[in-house]
C-alpha positions as CSV (number, residue, x, y, z in Angstrom):
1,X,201.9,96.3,445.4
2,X,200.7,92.9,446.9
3,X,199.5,94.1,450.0
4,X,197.9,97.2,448.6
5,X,195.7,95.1,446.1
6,X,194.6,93.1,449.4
7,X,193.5,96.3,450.9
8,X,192.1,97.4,448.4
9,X,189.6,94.5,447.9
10,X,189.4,94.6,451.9
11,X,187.7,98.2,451.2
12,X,185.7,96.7,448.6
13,X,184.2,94.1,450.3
14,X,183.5,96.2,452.8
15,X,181.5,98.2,450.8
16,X,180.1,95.3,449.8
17,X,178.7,93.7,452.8
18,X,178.2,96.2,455.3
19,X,174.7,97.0,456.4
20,X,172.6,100.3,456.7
21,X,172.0,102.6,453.8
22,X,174.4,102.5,451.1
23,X,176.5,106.2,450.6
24,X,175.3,108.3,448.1
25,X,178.2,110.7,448.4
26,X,182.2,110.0,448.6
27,X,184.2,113.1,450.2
28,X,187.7,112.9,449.1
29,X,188.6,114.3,452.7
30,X,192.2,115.5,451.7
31,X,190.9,117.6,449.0
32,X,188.4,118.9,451.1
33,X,190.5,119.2,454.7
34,X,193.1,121.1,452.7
35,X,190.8,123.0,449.9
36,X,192.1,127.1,449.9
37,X,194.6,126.5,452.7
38,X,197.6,127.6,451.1
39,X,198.2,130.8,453.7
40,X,200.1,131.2,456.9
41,X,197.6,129.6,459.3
42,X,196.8,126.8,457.0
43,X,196.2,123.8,457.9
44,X,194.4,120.4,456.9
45,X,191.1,121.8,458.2
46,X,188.2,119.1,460.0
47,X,185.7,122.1,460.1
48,X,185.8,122.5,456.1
49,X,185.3,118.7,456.0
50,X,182.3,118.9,458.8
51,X,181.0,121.8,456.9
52,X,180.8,119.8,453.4
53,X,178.9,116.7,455.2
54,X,176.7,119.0,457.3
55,X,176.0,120.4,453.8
56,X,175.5,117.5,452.1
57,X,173.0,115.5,455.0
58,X,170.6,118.4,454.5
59,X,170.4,117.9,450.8
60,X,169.8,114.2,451.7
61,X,172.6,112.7,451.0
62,X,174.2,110.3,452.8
63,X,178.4,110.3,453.0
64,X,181.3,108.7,452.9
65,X,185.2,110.5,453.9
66,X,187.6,109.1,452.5
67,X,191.3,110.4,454.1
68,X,194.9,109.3,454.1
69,X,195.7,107.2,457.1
70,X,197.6,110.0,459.1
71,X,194.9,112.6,459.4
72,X,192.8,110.3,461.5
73,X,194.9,110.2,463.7
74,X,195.4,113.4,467.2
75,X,198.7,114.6,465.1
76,X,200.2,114.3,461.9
77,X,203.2,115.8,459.6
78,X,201.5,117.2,457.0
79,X,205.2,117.9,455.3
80,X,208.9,117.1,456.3
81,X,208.8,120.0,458.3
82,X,205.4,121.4,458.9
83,X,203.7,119.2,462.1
84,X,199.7,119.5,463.3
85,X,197.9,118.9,466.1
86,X,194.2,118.8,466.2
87,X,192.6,120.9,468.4
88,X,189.6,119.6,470.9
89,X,187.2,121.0,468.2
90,X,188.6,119.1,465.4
91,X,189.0,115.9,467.4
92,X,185.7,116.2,468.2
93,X,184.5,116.4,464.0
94,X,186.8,113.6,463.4
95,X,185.6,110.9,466.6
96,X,182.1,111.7,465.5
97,X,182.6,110.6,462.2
98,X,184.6,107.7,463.2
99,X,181.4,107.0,465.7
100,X,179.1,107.4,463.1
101,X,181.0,105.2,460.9
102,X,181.1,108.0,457.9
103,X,184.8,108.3,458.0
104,X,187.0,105.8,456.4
105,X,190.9,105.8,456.9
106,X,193.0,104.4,454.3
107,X,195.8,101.9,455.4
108,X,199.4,103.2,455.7
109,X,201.3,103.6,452.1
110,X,198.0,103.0,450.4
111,X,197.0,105.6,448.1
112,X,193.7,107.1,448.7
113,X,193.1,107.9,445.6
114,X,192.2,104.6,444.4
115,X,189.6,104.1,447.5
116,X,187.0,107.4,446.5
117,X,187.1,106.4,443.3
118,X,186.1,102.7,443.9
119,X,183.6,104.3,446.5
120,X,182.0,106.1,443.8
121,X,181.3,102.9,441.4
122,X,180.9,100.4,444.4
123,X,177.9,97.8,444.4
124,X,177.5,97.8,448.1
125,X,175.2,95.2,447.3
126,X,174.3,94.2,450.8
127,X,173.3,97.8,451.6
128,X,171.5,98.5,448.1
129,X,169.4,95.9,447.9
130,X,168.8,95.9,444.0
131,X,167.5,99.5,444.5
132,X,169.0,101.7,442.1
133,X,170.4,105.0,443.7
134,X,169.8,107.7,440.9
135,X,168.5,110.5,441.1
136,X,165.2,111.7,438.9
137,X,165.5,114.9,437.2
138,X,162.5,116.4,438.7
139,X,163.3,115.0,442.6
140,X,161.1,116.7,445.1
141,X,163.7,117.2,447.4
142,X,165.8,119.5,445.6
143,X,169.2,116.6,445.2
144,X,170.4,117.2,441.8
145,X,169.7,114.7,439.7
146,X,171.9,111.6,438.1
147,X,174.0,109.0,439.2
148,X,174.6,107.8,442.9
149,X,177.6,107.7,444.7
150,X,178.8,111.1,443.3
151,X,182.1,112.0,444.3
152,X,182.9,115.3,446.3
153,X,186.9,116.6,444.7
154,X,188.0,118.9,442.4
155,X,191.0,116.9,441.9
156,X,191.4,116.5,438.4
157,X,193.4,113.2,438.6
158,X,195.8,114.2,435.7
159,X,197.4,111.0,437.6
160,X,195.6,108.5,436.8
161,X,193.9,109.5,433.7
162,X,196.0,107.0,431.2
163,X,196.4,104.7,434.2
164,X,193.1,103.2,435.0
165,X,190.9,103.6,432.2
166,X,190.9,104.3,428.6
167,X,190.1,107.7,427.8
168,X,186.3,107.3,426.9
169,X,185.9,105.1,429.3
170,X,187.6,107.6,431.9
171,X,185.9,110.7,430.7
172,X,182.2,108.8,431.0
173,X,183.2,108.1,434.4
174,X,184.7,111.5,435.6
175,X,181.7,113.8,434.3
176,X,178.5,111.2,435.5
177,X,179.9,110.6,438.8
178,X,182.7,114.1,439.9
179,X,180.9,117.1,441.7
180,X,183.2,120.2,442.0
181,X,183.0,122.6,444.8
182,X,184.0,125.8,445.8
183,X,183.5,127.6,449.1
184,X,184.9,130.3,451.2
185,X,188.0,128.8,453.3
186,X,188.4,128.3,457.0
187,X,190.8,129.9,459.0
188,X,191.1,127.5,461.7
189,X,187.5,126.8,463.2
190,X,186.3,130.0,461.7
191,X,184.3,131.2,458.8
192,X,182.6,134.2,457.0
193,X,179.1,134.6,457.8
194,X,176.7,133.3,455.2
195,X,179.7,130.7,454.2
196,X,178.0,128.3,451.8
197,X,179.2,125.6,449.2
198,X,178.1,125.9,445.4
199,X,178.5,122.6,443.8
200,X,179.1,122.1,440.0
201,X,176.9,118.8,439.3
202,X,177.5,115.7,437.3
203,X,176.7,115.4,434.1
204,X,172.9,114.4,433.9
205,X,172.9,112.8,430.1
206,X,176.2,112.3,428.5
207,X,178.1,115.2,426.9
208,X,179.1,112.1,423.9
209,X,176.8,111.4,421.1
210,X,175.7,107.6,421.6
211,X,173.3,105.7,418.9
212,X,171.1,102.8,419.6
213,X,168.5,100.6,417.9
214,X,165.3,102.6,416.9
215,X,162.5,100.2,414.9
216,X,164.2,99.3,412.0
217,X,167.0,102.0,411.8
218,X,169.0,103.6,414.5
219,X,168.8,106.8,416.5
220,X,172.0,108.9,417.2
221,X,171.6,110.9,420.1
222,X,173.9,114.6,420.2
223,X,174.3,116.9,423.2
224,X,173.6,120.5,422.9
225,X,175.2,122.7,425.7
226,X,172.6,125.3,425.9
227,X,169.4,123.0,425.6
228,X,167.8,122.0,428.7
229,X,167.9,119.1,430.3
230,X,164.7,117.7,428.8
231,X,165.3,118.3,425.7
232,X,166.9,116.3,423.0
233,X,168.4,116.5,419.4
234,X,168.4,112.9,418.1
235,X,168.8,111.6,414.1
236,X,166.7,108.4,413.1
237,X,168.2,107.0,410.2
């Protein structure tokens, strides 16, 4: 536990201090690499991962992978039994993110888990530079609009739901900042023509009804699912 906390706040500070321009997206890469790979030829797949930051740098985003230690490495157990060995191809995916410093791997026995979700709330202060990442509702470039880092998993993290945060706190956190996916899988290096990702976006406004000082009274703010995003339903009492 010691030595994983140190990690940890290695990671952090990294995010911290390192220069150029701060990530705007977390990948969690083992979600990704192995997303729809449940078939014969399955395998923890590079081109899925190279096809979500391809995706993602054209929208203007600018990434992070996060992976377990082993997979950034030439071969790798993926179970007891079941070994892999990346191809050229895929060695090629993963050196250029290593090269382009987009790929981050997570220390032996650490769980990398805890490392895209610290991604996603990080400072990186140096990087930043007091600017505030969000995205406006009516952006120009056609990035959906909210909070920045999002993070790329449709893990649902039944794991750490009681662990980490209390529940509000938790749920806040998981629909502001989580983007799902869903895409037609690889089979090895291949893919259906016309493969592309549809992304379910973070929340833009919160889905909980939240109150604050109005003049002399107070405003309550309530969501309504089929309003759009510009509209509002608030009480001033």
């Amino acid at each position: 536990p010691e030595r994983a906390t140190e990690e940890l706040q290695k990671f952090s500070d990294w995010l911290d201090e390192r220069d150029g321009e701060p990530f705007t997206a977390i990948l969690d890469g083992a979600n990704i690499g192995y997303y729809m790979q449940s078939f014969d030829k399955g395998r923890f797949n590079y081109h899925q991962i190279k096809f979500m930051v391809d995706t993602l740098e054209e929208r203007g985003e600018n990434v992070l992978v996060v992976i377990p230690n082993k997979y950034g490495y030439n071969s790798f157990y993926t179970s007891k039994s079941n070994h892999q060995q990346l191809d050229a191809e895929e060695r090629t995916i993963m050196n250029d993110l290593l090269r382009r410093k987009k790929l981050y791997k997570v220390p032996p026995r650490c769980l990398d888990d805890f490392y895209w979700m610290l991604a996603s709330v990080s400072d990186q202060a140096s990087a930043r530079k007091g600017v505030d990442l969000s995205v406006a509702n009516d952006d120009s470039s056609g990035r959906w609009p909210g909070v920045r880092p999002v993070l790329i998993s449709n893990d649902q993290m039944r794991d750490h739901k009681w662990e980490l945060l209390e529940p509000r706190l938790f749920r806040r956190w998981y629909g502001c900042h989580i983007v799902n996916y869903n895409f037609t899988a690889f089979v090895m290096g291949e893919c259906v023509d016309g493969n592309e990702i549809f992304f379910s976006q973070a929340d833009f406004f919160s889905r909980e009804i939240q109150g604050n000082q109005s003049g002399s009274g107070k405003a309550w703010h309530f969501p309504v699912s089929d309003w759009d995003l510009e509209e509002r339903f608030v009480v001033r009492l």
